[in-house]
Biotite code that builds the C-alpha atoms (Angstrom):
import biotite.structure as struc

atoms = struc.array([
    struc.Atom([33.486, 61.962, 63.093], chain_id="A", res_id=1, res_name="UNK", atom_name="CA", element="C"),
    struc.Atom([33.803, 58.656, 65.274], chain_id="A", res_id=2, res_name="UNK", atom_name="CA", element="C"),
    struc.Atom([33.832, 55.567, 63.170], chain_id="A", res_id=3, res_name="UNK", atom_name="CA", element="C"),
    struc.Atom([32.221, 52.444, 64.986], chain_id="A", res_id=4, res_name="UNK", atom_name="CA", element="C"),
    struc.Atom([35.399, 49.654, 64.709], chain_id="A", res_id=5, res_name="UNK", atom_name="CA", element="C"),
    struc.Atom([33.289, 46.749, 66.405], chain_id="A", res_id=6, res_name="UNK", atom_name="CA", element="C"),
    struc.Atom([31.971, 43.586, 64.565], chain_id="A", res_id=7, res_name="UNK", atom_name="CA", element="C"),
    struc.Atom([28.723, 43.798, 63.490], chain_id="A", res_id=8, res_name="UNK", atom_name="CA", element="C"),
    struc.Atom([26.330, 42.057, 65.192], chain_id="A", res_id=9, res_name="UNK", atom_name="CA", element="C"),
    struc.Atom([25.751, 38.431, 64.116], chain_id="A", res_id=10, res_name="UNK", atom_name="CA", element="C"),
    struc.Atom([23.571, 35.671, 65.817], chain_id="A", res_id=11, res_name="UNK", atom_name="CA", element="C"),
    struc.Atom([23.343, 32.233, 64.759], chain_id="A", res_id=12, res_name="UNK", atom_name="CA", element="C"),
    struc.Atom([20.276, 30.013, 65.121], chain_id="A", res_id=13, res_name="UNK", atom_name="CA", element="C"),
    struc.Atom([20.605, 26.585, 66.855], chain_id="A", res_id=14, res_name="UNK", atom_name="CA", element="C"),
    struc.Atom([20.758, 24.491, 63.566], chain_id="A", res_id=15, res_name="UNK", atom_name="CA", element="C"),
    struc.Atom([23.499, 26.442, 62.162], chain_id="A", res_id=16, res_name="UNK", atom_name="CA", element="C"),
    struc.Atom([25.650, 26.000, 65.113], chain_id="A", res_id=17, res_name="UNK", atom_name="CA", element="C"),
    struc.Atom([24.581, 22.224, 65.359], chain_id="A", res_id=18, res_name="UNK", atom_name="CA", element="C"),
    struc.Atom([25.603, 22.249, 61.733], chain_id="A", res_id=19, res_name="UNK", atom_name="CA", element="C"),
    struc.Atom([28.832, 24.426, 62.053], chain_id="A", res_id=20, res_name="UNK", atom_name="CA", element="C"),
    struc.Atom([29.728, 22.312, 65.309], chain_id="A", res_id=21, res_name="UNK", atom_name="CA", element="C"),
    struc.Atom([28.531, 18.794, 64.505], chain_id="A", res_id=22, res_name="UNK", atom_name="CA", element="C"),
    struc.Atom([26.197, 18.851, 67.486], chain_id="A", res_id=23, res_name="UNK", atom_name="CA", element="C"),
    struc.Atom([22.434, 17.697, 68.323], chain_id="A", res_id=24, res_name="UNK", atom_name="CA", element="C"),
    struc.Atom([20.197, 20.800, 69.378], chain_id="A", res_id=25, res_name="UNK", atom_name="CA", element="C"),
    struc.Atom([19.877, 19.023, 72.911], chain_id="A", res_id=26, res_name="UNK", atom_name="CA", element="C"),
    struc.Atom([23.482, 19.259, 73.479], chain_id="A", res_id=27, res_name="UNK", atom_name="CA", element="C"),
    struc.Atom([23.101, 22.870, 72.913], chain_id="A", res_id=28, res_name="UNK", atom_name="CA", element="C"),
    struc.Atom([20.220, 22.853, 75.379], chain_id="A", res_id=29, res_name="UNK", atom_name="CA", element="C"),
    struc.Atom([21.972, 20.965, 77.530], chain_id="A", res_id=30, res_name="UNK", atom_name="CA", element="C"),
    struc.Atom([24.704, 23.545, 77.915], chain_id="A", res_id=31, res_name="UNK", atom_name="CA", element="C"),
    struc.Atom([22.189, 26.040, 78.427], chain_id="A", res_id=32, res_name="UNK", atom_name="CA", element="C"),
    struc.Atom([20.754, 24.278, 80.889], chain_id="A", res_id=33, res_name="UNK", atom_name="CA", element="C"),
    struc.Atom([23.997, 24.129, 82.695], chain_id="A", res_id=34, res_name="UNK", atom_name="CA", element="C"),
    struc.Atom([24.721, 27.470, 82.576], chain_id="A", res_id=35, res_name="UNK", atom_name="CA", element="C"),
    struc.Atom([27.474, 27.408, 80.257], chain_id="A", res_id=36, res_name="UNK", atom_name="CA", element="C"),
    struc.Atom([26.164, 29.757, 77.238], chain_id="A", res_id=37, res_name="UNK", atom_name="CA", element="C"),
    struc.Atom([22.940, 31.605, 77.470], chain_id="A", res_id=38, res_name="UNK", atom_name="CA", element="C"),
    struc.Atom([21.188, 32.537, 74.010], chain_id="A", res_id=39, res_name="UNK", atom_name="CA", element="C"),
    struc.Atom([18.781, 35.212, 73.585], chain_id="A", res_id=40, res_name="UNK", atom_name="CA", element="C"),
    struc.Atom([14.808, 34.452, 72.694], chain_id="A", res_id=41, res_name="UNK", atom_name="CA", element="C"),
    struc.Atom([13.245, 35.374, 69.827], chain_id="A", res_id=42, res_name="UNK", atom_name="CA", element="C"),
    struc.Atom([9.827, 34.106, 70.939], chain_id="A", res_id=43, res_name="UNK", atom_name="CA", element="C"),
    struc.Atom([10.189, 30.598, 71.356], chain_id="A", res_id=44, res_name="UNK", atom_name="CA", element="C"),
    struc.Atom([13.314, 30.729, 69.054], chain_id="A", res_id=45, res_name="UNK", atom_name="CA", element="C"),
    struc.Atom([16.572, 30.762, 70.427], chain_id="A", res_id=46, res_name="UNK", atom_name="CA", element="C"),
    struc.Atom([19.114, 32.978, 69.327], chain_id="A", res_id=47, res_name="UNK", atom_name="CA", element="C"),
    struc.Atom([22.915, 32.886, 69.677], chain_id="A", res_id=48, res_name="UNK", atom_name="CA", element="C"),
    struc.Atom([25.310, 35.361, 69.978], chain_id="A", res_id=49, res_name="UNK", atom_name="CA", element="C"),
    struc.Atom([28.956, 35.734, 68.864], chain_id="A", res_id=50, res_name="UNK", atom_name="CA", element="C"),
    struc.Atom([30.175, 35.155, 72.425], chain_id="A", res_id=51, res_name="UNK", atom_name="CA", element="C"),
    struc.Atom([27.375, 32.348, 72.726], chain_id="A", res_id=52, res_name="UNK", atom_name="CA", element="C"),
    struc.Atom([29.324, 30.838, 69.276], chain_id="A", res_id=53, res_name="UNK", atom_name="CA", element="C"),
    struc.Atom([33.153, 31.179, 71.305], chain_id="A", res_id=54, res_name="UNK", atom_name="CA", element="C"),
    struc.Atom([31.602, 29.732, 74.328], chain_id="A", res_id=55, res_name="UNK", atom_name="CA", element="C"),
    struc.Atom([30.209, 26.549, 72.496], chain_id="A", res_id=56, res_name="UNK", atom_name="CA", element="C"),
    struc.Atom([33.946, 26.447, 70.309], chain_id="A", res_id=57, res_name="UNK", atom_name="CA", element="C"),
    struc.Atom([35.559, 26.531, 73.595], chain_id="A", res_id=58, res_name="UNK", atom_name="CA", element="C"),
    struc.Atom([32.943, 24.027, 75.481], chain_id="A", res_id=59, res_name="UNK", atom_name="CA", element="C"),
    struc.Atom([33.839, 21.398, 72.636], chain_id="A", res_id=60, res_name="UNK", atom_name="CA", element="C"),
    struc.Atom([37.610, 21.635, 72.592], chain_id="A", res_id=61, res_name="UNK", atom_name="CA", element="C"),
    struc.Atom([37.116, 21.400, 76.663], chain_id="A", res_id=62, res_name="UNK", atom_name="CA", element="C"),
    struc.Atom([35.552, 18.595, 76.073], chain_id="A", res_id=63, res_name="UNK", atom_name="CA", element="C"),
    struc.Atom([37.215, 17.211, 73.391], chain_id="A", res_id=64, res_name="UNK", atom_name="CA", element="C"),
    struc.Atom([40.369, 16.187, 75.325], chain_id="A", res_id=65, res_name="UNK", atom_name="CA", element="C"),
    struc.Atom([38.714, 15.688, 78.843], chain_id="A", res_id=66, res_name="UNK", atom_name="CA", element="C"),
    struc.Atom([37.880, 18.656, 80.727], chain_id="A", res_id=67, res_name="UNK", atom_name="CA", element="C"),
    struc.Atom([34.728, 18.338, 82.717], chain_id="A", res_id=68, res_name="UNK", atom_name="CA", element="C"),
    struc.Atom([31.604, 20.908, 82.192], chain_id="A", res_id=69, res_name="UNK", atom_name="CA", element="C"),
    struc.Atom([32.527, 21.733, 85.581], chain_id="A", res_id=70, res_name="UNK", atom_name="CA", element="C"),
    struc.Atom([36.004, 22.405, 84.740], chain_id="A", res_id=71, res_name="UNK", atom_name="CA", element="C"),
    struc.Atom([34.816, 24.015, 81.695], chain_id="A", res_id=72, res_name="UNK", atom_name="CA", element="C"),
    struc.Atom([32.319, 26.374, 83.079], chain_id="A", res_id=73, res_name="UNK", atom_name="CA", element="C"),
    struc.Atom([34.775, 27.601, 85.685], chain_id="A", res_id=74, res_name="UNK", atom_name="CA", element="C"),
    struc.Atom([37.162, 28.633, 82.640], chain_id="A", res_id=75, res_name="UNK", atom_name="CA", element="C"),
    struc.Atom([34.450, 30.693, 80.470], chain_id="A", res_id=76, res_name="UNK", atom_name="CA", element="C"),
    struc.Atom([33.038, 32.185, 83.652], chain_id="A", res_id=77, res_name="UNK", atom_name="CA", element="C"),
    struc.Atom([36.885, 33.993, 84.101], chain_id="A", res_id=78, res_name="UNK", atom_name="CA", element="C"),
    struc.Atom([36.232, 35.537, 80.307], chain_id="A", res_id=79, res_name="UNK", atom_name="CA", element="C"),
    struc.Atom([34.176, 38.320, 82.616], chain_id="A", res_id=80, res_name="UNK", atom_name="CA", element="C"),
    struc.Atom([37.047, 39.666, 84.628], chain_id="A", res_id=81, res_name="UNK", atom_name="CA", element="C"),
    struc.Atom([38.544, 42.627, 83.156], chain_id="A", res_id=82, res_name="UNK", atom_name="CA", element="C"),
    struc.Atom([42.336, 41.375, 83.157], chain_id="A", res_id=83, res_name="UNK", atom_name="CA", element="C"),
    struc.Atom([42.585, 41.160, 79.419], chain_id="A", res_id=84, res_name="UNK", atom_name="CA", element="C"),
    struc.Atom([42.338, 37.103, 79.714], chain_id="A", res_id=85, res_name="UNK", atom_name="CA", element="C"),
    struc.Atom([44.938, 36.778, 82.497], chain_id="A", res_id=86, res_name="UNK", atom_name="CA", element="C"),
    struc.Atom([43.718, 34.780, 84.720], chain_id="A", res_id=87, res_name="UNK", atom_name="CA", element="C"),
    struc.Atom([41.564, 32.601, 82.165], chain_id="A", res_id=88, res_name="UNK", atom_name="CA", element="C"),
    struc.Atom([44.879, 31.098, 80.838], chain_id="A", res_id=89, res_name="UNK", atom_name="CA", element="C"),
    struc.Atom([46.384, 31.022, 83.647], chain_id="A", res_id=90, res_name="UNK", atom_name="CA", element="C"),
    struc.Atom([43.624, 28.588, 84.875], chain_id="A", res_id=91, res_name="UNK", atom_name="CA", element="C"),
    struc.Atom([43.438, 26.958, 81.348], chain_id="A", res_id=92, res_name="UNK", atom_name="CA", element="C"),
    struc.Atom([46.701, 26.420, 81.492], chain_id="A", res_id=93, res_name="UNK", atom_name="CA", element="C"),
    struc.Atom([46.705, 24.359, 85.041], chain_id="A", res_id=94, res_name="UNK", atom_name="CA", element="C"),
    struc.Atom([44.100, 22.677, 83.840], chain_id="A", res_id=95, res_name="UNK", atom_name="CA", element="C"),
    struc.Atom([45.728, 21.565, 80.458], chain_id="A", res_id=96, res_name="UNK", atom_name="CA", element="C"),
    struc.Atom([48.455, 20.410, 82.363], chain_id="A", res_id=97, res_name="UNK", atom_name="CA", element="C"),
    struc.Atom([46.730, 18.505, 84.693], chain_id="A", res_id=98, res_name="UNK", atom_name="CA", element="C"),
    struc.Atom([44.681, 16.654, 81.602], chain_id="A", res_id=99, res_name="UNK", atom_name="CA", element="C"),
    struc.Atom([48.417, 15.954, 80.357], chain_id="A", res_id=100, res_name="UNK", atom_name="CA", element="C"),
    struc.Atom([49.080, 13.804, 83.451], chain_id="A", res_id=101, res_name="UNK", atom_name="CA", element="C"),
    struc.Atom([46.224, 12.332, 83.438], chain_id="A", res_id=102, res_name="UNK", atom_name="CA", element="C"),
    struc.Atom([45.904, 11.058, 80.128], chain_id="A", res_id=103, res_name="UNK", atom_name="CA", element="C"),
    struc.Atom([49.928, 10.323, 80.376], chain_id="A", res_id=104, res_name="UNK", atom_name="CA", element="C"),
    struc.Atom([48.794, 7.967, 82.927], chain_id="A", res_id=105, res_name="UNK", atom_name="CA", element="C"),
    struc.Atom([45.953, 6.449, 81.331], chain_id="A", res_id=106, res_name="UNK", atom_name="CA", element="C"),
    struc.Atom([48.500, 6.121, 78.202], chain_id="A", res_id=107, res_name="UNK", atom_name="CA", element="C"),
    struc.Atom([50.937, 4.012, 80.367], chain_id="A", res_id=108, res_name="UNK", atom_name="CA", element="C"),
    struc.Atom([47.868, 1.841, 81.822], chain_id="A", res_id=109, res_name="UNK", atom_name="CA", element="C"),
    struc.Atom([46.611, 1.250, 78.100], chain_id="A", res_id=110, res_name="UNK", atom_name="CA", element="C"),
    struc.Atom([50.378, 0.267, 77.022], chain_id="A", res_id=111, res_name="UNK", atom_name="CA", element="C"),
    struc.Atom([50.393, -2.167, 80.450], chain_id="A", res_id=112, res_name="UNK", atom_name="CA", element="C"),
    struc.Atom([46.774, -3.651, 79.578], chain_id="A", res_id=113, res_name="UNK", atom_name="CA", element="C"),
    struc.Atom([47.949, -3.970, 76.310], chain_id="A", res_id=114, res_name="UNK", atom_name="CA", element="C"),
    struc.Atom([51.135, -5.912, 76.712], chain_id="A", res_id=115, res_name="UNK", atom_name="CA", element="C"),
    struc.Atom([49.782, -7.852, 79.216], chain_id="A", res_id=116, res_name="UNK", atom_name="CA", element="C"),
    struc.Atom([46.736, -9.161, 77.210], chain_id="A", res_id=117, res_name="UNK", atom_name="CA", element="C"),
    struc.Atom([49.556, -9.947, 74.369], chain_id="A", res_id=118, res_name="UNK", atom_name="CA", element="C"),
    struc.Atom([51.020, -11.762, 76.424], chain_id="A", res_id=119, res_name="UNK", atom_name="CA", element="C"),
    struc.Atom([47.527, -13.435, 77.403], chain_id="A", res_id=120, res_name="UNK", atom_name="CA", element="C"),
    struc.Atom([47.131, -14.449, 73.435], chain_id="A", res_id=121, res_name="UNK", atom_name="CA", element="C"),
    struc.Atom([51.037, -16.296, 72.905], chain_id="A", res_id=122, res_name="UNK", atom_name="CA", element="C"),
    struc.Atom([50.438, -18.403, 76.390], chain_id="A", res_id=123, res_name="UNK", atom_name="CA", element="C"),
    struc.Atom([46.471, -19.432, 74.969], chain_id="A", res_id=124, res_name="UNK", atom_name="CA", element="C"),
    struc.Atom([48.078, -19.750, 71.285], chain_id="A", res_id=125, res_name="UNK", atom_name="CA", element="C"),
    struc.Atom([50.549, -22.373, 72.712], chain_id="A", res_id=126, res_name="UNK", atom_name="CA", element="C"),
    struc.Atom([48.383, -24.150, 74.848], chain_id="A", res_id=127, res_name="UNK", atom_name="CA", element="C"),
    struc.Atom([46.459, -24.610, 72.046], chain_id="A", res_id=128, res_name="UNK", atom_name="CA", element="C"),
    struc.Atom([48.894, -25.535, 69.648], chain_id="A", res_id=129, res_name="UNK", atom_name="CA", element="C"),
    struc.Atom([49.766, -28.154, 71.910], chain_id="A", res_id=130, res_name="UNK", atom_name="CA", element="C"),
    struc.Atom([45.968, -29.435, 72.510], chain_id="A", res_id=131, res_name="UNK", atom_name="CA", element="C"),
    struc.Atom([43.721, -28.353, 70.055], chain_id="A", res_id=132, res_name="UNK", atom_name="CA", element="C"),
    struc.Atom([45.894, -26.718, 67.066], chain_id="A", res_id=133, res_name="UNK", atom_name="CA", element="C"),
    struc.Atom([42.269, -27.452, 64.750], chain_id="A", res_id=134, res_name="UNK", atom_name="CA", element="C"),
    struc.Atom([41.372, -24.163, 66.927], chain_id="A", res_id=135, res_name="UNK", atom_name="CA", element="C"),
    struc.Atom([44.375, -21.928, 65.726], chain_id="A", res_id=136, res_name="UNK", atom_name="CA", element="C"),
    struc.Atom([43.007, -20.875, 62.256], chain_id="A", res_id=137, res_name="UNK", atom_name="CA", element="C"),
    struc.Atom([40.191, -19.519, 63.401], chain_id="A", res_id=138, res_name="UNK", atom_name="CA", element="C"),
    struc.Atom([41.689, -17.729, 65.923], chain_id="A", res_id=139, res_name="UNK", atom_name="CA", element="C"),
    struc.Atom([43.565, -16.478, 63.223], chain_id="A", res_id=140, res_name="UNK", atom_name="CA", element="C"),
    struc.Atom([40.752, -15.027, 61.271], chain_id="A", res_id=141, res_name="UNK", atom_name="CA", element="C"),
    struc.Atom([38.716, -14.083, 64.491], chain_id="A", res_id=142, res_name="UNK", atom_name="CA", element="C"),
    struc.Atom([41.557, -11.602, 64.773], chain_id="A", res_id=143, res_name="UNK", atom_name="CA", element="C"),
    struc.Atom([41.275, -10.494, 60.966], chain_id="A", res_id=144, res_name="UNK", atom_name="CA", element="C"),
    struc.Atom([37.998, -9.712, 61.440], chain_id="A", res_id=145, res_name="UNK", atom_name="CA", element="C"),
    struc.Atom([38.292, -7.735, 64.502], chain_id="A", res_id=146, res_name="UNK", atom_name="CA", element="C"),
    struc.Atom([41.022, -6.083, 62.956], chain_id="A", res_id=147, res_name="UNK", atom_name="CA", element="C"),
    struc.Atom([39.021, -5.115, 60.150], chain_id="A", res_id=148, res_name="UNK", atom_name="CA", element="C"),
    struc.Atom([35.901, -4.256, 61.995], chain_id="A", res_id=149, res_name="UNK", atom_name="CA", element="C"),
    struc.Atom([38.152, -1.654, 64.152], chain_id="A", res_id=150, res_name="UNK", atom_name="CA", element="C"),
    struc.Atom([39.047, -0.357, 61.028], chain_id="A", res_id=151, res_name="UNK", atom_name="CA", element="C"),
    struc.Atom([35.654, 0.515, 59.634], chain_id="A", res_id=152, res_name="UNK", atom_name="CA", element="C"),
    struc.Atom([34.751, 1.863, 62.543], chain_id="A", res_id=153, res_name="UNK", atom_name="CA", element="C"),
    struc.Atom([37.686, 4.406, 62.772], chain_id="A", res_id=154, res_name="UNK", atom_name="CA", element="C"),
    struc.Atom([36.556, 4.976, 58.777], chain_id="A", res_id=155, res_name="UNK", atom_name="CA", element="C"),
    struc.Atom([33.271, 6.278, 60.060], chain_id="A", res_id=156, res_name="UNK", atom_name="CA", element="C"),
    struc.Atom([34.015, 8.719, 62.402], chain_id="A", res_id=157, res_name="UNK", atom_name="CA", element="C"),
])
């Protein structure tokens, strides 16, 4: 007596993925749209699968630390071959790598911009000691409240 081992079958609507996944409805259209997962219809409702549900966890970390949908779309569509995942991480992994170097690179011009800009502030801070000095407090606090203004910002994502 064969026992069936799969998962059951489970489908998600699109406001419980948008929920689960902190994403608008049009984003999940969007993906659609592009190809990238491709729900079922029940009548005008659409209706996602378990793979649909990987797909859109693997779409967001994709996109979370650069990959294009292009890049993206290429990855998911090499879930299909039958090589028990080979090749998908293989190409996952290039691409990973290639994000590394890439955002390595944008790290080093951030650190550059960032220095040089500093720099920028101590040559107008003495020029203005040495002119208008009045001008220095506010400065001062101009910076405070940028400072602080980052801060809440980072506090609300």
């Amino acid at each position: 007596m064969p026992t069936d081992l799969r998962r059951p079958v489970r489908t998600y609507t699109i406001r419980q993925l948008c929920l689960e996944f902190k994403c608008t409805p049009r984003a999940l259209r969007f993906y659609e749209d592009k190809g990238l997962i491709s729900p079922a219809r029940d009548g005008l409702n659409r209706v996602y699968s378990h793979k649909d549900r990987g797909r859109l966890q693997l779409i967001l970390r994709g996109k979370r630390v650069g990959l294009s949908l292009t890049e993206i779309g290429e990855i998911l569509d090499l879930y299909e071959l039958d090589d028990g995942g080979a090749t998908q991480n293989a190409k996952s992994l290039m691409k990973f790598r290639e994000r590394i170097v890439a955002l390595e690179a944008q790290r080093a011009d951030i650190d550059q911009a960032i220095e040089e800009l500093r720099r920028g502030c101590d040559a107008l801070e003495r020029h203005l000691a040495q002119t208008r000095p009045d001008l220095l407090p506010r400065a001062a606090d101009y910076d405070q409240m940028l400072r602080e203004r980052l801060g809440d910002l980072e506090h609300a994502k």
